[in-house]
N, C-alpha and C positions, 0 to 999 in steps of 0.2 A: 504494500500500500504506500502511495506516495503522499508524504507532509512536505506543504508549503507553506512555511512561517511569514504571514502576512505580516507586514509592518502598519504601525501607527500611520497613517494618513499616507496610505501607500494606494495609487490607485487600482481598485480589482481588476481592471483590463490590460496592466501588466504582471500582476500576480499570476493569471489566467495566464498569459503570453508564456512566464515562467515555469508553470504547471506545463502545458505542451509542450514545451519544447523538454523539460523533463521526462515528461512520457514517452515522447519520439523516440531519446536515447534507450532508454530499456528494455528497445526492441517488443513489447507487449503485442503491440499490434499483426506485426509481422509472425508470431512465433506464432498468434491464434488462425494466422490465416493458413501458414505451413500445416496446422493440423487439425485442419477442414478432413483432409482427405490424408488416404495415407498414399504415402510413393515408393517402390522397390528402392531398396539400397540404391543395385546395381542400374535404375535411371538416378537417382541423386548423385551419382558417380559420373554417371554419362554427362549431366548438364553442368555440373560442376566443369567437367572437363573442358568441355563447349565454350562455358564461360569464358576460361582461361584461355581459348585458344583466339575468341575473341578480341580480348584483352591484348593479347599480343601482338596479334594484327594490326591494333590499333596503335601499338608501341613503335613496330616497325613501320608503320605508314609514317609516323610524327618524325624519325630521322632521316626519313628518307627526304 
């Protein structure tokens, strides 16, 4: 559970602002969505991979 220690004459629209962007980090959202459904190891392995070869491509394009 996340506390956000409001201050004295602190306005709630950046308490709030605070709160979210706390929550983003935590990852919450994203780990509820990953276990919607379930995925074979051996595709989280595939897209993982995928990912990264992505990634690369994109490293090699930027030096070239």
């Amino acid at each position: 559970m996340l506390i956000i220690p409001v201050k004295e004459g602190e306005n709630i629209d950046r308490a709030l602002k605070r709160f979210k962007r706390k929550f983003d980090r935590t990852g919450t959202m994203r780990q509820l969505r990953s276990r919607q459904q379930f995925t074979k190891p051996s595709v989280q392995r595939r897209t993982q991979i995928q990912k990264a070869q992505y990634i690369q491509h994109l490293r090699d394009q930027e030096e070239i």
